[in-house]
C-alpha positions as CSV (number, residue, x, y, z in Angstrom):
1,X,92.8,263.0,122.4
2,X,90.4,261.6,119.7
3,X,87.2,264.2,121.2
4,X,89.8,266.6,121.1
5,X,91.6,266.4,118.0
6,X,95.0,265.9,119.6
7,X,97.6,266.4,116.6
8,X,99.9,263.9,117.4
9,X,97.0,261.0,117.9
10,X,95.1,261.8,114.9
11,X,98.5,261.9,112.8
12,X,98.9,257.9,113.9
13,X,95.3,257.4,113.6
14,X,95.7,259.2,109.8
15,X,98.6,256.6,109.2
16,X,97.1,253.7,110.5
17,X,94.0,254.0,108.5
18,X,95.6,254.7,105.5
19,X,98.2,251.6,106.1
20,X,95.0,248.8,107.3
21,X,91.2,249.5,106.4
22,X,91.8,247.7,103.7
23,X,92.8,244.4,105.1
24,X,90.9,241.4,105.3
25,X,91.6,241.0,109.5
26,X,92.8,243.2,111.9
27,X,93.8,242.2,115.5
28,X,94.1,244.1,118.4
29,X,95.8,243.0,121.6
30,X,97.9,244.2,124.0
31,X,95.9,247.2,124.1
32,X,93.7,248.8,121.7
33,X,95.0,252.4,120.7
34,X,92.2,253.3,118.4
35,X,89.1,255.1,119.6
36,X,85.8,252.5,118.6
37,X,83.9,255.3,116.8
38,X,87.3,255.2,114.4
39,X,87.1,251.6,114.6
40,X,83.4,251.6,113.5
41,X,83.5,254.4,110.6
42,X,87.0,253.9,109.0
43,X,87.7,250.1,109.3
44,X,84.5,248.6,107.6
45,X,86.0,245.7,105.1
46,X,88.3,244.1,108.1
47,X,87.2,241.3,110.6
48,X,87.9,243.2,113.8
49,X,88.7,241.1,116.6
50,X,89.9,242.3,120.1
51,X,92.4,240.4,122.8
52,X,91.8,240.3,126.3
53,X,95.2,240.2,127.7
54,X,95.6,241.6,131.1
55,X,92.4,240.4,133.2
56,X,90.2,240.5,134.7
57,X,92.1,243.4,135.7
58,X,91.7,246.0,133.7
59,X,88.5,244.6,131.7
60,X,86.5,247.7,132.1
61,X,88.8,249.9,131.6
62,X,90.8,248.7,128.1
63,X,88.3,246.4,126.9
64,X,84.5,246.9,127.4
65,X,83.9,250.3,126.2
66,X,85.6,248.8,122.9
67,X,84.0,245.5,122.5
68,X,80.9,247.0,120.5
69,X,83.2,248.1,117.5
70,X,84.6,244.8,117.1
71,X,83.0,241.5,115.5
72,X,84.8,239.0,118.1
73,X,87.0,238.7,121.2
74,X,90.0,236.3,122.5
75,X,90.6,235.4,125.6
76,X,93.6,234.5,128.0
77,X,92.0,232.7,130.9
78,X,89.3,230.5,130.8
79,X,87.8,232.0,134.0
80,X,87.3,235.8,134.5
81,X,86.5,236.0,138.0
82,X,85.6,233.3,140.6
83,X,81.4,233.8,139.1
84,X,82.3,233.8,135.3
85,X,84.3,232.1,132.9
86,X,85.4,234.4,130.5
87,X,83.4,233.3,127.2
88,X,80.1,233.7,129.1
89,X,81.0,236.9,130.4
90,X,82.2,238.0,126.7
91,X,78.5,237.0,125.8
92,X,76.8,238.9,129.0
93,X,78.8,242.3,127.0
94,X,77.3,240.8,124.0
95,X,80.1,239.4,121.8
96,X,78.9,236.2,121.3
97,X,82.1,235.1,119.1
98,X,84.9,234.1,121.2
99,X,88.2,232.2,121.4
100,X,90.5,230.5,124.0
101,X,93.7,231.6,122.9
102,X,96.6,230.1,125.4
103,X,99.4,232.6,126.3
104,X,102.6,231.5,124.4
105,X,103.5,234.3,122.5
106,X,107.1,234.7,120.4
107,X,110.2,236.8,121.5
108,X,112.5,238.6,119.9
109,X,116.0,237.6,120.4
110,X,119.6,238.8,120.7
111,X,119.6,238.8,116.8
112,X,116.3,240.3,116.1
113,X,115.1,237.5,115.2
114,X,111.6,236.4,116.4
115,X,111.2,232.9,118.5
116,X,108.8,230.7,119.8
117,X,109.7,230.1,123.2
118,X,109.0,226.1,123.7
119,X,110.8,225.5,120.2
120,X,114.4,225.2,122.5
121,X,113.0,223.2,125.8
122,X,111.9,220.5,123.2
123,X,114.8,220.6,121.8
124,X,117.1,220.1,125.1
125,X,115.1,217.4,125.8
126,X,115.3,215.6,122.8
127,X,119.0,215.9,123.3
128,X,119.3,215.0,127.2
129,X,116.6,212.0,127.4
130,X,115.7,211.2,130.7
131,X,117.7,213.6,133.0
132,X,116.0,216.2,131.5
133,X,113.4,216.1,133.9
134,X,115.6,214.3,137.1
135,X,119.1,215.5,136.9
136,X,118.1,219.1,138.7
137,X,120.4,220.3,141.3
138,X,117.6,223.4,142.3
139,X,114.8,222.8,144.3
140,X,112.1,225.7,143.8
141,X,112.4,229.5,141.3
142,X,109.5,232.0,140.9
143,X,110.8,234.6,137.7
144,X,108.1,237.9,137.6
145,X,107.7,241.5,138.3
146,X,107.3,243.7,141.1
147,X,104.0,243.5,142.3
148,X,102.6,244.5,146.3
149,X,100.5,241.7,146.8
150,X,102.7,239.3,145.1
151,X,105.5,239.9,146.9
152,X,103.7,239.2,150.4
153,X,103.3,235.8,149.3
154,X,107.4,235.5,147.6
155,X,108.3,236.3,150.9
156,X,106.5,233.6,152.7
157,X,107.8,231.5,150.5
158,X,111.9,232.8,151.0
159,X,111.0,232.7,154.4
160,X,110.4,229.0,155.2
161,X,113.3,227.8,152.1
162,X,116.1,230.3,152.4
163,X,118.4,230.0,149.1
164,X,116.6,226.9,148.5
165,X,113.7,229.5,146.8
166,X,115.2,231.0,143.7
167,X,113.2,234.6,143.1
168,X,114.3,236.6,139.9
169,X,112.8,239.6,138.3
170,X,113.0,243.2,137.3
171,X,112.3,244.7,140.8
172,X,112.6,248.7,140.9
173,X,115.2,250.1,143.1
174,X,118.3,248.5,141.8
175,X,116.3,244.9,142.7
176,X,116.0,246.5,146.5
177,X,112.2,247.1,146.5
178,X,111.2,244.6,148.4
179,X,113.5,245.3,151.1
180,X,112.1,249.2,150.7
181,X,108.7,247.9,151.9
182,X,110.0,247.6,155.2
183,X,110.2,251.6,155.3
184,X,106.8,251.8,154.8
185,X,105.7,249.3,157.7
186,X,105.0,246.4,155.6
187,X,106.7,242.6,155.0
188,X,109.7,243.3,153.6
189,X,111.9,240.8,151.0
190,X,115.3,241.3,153.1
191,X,117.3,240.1,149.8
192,X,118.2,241.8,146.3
193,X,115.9,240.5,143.5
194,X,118.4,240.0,140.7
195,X,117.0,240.4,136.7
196,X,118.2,237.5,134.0
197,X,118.6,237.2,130.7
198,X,116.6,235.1,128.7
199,X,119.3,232.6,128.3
200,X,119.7,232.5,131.9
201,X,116.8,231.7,133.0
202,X,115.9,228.9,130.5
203,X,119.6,227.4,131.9
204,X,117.8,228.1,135.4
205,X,115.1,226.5,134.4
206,X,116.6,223.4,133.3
207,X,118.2,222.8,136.8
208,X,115.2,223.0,138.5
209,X,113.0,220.8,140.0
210,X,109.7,222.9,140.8
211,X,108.2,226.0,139.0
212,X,106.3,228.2,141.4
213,X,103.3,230.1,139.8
214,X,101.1,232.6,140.9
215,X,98.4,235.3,139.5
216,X,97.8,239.0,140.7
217,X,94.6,238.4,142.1
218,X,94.4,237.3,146.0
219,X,91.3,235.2,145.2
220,X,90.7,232.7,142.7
221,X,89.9,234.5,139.4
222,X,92.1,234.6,136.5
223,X,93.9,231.6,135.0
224,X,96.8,231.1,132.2
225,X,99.2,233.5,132.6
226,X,102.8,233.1,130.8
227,X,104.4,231.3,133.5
228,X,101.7,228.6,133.7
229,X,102.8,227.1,130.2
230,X,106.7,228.4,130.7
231,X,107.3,226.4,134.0
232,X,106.2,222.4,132.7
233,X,108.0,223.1,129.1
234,X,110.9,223.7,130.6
235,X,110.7,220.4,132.5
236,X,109.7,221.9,135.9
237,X,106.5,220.7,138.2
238,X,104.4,223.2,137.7
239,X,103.0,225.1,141.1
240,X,100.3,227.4,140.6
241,X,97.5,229.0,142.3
242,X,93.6,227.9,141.5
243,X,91.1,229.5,139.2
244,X,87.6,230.9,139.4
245,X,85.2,227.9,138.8
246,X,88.3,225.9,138.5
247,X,89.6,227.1,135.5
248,X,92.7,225.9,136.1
249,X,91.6,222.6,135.1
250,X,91.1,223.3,131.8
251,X,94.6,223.8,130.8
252,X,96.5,221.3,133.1
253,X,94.8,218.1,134.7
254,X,95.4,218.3,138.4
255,X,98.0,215.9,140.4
256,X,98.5,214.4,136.9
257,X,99.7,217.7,135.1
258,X,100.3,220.0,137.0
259,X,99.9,220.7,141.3
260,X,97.5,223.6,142.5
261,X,97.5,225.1,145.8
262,X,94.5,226.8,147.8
263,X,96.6,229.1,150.0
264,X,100.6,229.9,150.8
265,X,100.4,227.1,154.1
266,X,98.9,224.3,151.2
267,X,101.4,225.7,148.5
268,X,104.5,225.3,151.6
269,X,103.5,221.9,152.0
270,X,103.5,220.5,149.0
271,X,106.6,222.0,147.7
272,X,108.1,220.2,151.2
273,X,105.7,217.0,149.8
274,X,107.1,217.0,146.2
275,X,110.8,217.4,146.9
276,X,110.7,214.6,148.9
277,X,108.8,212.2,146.5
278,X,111.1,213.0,143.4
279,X,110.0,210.2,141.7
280,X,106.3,212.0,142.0
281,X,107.3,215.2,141.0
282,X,109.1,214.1,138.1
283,X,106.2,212.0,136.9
284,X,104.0,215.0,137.3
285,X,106.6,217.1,135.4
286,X,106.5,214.8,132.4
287,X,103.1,214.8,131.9
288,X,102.9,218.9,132.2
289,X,105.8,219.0,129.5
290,X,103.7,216.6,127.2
291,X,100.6,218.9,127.8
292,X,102.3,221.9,127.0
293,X,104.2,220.9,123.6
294,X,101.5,218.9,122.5
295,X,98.4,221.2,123.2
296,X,100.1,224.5,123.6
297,X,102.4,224.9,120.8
298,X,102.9,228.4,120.2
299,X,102.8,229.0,116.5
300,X,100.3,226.4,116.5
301,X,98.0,228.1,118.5
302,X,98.3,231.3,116.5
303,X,97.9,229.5,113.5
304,X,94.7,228.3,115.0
305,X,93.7,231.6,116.2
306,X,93.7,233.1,112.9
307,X,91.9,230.5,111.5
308,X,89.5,230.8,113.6
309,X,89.1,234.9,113.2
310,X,89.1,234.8,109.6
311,X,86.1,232.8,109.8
312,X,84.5,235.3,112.4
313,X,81.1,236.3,110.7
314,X,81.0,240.7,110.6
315,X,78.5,242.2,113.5
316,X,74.6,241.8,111.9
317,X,72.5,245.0,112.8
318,X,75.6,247.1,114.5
319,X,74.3,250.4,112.0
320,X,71.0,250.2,113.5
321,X,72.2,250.3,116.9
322,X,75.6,252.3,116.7
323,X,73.4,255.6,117.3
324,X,73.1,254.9,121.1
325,X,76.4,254.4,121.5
326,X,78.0,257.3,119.8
């Protein structure tokens, strides 16, 4: 649209340079909707910093081919792929400024209002002391999307606990996908996956005991999605799958923190392992809820994340080498 001069795009990308190339920082995440050759000759006064937010999935695709426009990158996970961690492969792409920033980001609620999600949980368990983390009647929930490979492992899962594996989402068909998958010769989920509201799930989350986690890579790579932080501030043992490099370890301390699993047969056995040592699991559980509210605030962490970008120093020598790449 930008090569063509696509009326609709370069009306926003009028607007949007008229409302921000004057500001002192400018943040893009999610995804970057400005082509780098704008980024490079309209926004020249702003820090420019770019958010890696979905990876390493589509890395290549909505975040490379950008990263030379911009003065500095964040980061989600700690690892990128099971050979780099993400800040030293920021650095092989050459953007040697780069930040850690831990996935807690604010909601909007019912009123419109924005919230920060672990602001409540602490709040509940200020008010309910210790059963809090041992009056939960539920043994195991998993709360995401729709996604193939995913779902293959939900279903091993559903398989060996029956109703004693809560599973929640937006699924497509009416919440009947997974059952749909059986049309098409694979696994299928023989149960509707029900959506909740916020509200419920954070009540779900209170009666439960263990938090089951998982990322959308089969092999260990990517590290620090939502749930990971979601699951132990809600009071839960934390579940999760490992990292590349073991990445995971730098956001919860294993067996202390949080339990990671090396395939579905480990993850099965020590779900069976912690809901018979309660007294375990609800040790482990207390020290994941400490980690996340003490380290992984998330206002804090955007505060911090701010800080840190304003202080970004602008791109040296970019003019003299912007001419290959345009």
């Amino acid at each position: 649209m930008y090569r063509e001069g696509h009326p609709s795009y370069m009306r926003f990308v009028h607007d949007f340079v008229d409302q921000f190339k004057d500001v002192d920082l400018l943040v893009m995440a999610t995804y970057n909707p400005l082509h780098p050759e704008i980024l490079y000759k309209e926004f020249r006064k702003p820090i420019k910093i770019l958010g890696f937010i979905d990876e390493p999935n589509s890395t290549y695709l909505r975040g490379v081919p950008y990263l030379w426009a911009f003065d500095g990158a964040f980061y989600i996970t700690p690892s990128f792929n099971e050979d780099f961690l993400f800040p030293d492969a920021l650095k092989r792409w050459h953007c040697e400024q780069s930040y850690w920033f831990p996935q807690v980001p604010p909601r909007v609620n019912a009123m419109d209002e924005i919230e920060w999600p672990l602001v409540p949980a602490r709040s509940e368990a200020s008010r309910t002391g210790d059963s809090f983390f041992h009056d939960r009647a539920l043994d195991v929930i998993y709360v995401g999307g729709f996604y193939d490979p995913k779902v293959d492992r939900l279903i091993q899962l559903k398989k060996k606990f029956g109703s004693r594996m809560q599973i929640y989402g937006r699924w497509p068909i009416a919440g009947y996908s997974g059952l749909a998958r059986g049309l098409l010769g694979k696994s299928a989920m023989w149960s509707k996956i029900r959506p909740v509201s916020n509200d419920v799930r954070t009540k779900l989350f209170y009666r439960t005991k263990i938090g089951f986690n998982m990322h959308l890579s089969q092999v260990p790579r990517e590290t620090g999605n939502m749930r990971m932080y979601e699951v132990p501030a809600h009071g839960m043992m934390l579940l999760c799958d490992k990292a590349g490099l073991d990445a995971h370890e730098r956001i919860f301390e294993p067996d202390k923190e949080a339990v990671f699993y090396d395939s579905m047969k480990d993850a099965i056995d020590k779900i069976e392992y912690y809901l018979e040592h309660d007294d375990e699991r609800e040790r482990i559980a207390r020290a994941g809820f400490a980690r996340v509210h003490g380290d992984y605030d998330g206002e804090a962490n955007l505060k911090k994340l701010l800080d840190w970008a304003i202080a970004v120093p602008k791109r040296v020598g970019l003019d003299s080498k912007v001419t290959a790449v345009l």
